[in-house]
C-alpha positions, 0 to 999 in steps of 0.5 A, a space after each residue: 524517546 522518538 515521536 516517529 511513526 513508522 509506516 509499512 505498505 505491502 503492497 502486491 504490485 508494483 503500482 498498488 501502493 500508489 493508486 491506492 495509498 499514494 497519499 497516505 504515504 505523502 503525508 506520514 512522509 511529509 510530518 518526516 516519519 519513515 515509510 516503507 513500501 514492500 512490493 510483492 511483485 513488479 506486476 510484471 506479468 498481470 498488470 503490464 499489459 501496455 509493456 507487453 503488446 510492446 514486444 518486450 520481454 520479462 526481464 525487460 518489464 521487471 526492470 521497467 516495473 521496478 525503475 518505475 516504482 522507485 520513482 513513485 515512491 521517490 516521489 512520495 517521500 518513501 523507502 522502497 522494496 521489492 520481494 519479486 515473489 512473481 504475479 499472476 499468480 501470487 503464491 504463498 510460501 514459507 520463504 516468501 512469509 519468513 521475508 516478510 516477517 524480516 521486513 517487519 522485524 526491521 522496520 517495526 511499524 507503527 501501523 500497517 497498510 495494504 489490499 483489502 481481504 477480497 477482490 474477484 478480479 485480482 486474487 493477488 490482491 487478497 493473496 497480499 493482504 492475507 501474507 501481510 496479516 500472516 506475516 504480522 501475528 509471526 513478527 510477534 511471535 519470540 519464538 519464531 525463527 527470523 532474524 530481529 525482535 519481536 515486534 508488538 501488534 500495529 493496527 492495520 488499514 486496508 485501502 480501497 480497491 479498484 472495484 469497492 462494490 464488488 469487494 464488499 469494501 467499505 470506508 471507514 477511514 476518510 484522510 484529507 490528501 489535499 495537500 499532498 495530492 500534486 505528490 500523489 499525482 506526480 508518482 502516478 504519472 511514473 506509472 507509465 505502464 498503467 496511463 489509463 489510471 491516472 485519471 480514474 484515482 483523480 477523480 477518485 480522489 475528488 469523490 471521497 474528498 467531497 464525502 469526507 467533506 459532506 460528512 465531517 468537513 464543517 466540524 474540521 474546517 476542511 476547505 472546499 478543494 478537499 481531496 480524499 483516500 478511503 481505508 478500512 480499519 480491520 485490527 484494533 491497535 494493542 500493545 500486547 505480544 503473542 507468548 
């Protein structure tokens, strides 16, 4: 029987998932379990600001989002997907949910990230998370008609977003990216649409990583250079489905 542990990020743009689970993603890669990035979006039209004062045009922008996030994900270790389900906003529809209930069909996650469920400033974000949560309870469904098996009911994190204070998010789950972070930071630097980011999840980085290392790194051995991402954990893993 396999030991492998699949991972599923729903992420609603294309550069989400690195920001904010970057190194999550480096290390379930790194122990060699798959990882599946499913973008929503390309964030072509809300977060590609820099694309646009360039003068360049939709399609152009699209293209540029995707070939960046396949990098990013390359090199992270990921599988990567894109739904172009549009931004700005992002809406809800059956087909979009039905797709999504494919990927989870397909993929069978052992556990589940994505945006947490408010975000003022980015109603995409909370758009994404809520088909995520959606779209796993129909995975699980026997008599829901998408292609594949039911699924059972992997637990789902919700990772930081940009602003956590105005988000009412906060971390419960602290992960040492140390080791992985010269990964991370790599597939932020494929972001070349969003430079100004880079530094900001660094630094980031460092402050949860010196929370992390407050907080639990005598008991753990942490060392001193401890680099952090923050979670929430919202579902507790069952292994029951729905009838």
């Amino acid at each position: 029987m396999s030991t492998l542990q699949s991972t599923l990020v729903v992420s609603a743009h294309a550069a989400d998932f690195v920001w904010r689970a970057g190194g999550a993603v480096a290390l379930a890669a790194a122990r060699g379990d798959p990882v599946t990035v499913l973008c929503l979006s390309y964030g072509e039209r809300g977060e590609s600001a820099s694309a646009w004062r360039a003068g360049q045009g939709l399609a152009e922008i699209k293209a540029l989002r995707r070939a960046e996030a396949q990098s990013a994900a390359a090199a992270l270790g990921a599988q990567i997907e894109f739904l172009d389900a549009g931004d700005y906003p992002l809406r809800e529809s059956d087909e979009l949910v039905d797709r999504i209930v494919g990927v989870y069909r397909r993929v069978n996650p052992s556990v589940v990230l994505t945006h947490a469920l408010a975000d003022p400033y980015n109603p995409d974000h909370p758009a994404a998370a809520q088909l995520a949560l959606r779209a796993r309870v129909l995975a699980q469904a026997i008599g829901y008609p998408a292609a594949g098996e039911p699924i059972g009911a992997p637990p789902v994190f919700l990772f930081e977003p940009h602003q956590p204070e105005v988000c009412g998010f906060k971390p419960e789950v602290l992960l040492d990216i140390t080791a992985v972070f010269e990964a991370k930071r790599t597939a932020m630097e494929c972001m070349a649409a969003q430079q100004h980011l880079w530094e900001y999840y660094t630094d980031l980085a460092r402050r949860r990583g010196t929370q992390l290392r407050r907080n639990a790194g005598p008991n753990l051995g942490l060392p001193a250079s401890t680099l952090g991402e923050a979670y929430m954990r919202v579902f507790p893993q069952v292994t029951d489905r729905l009838a």
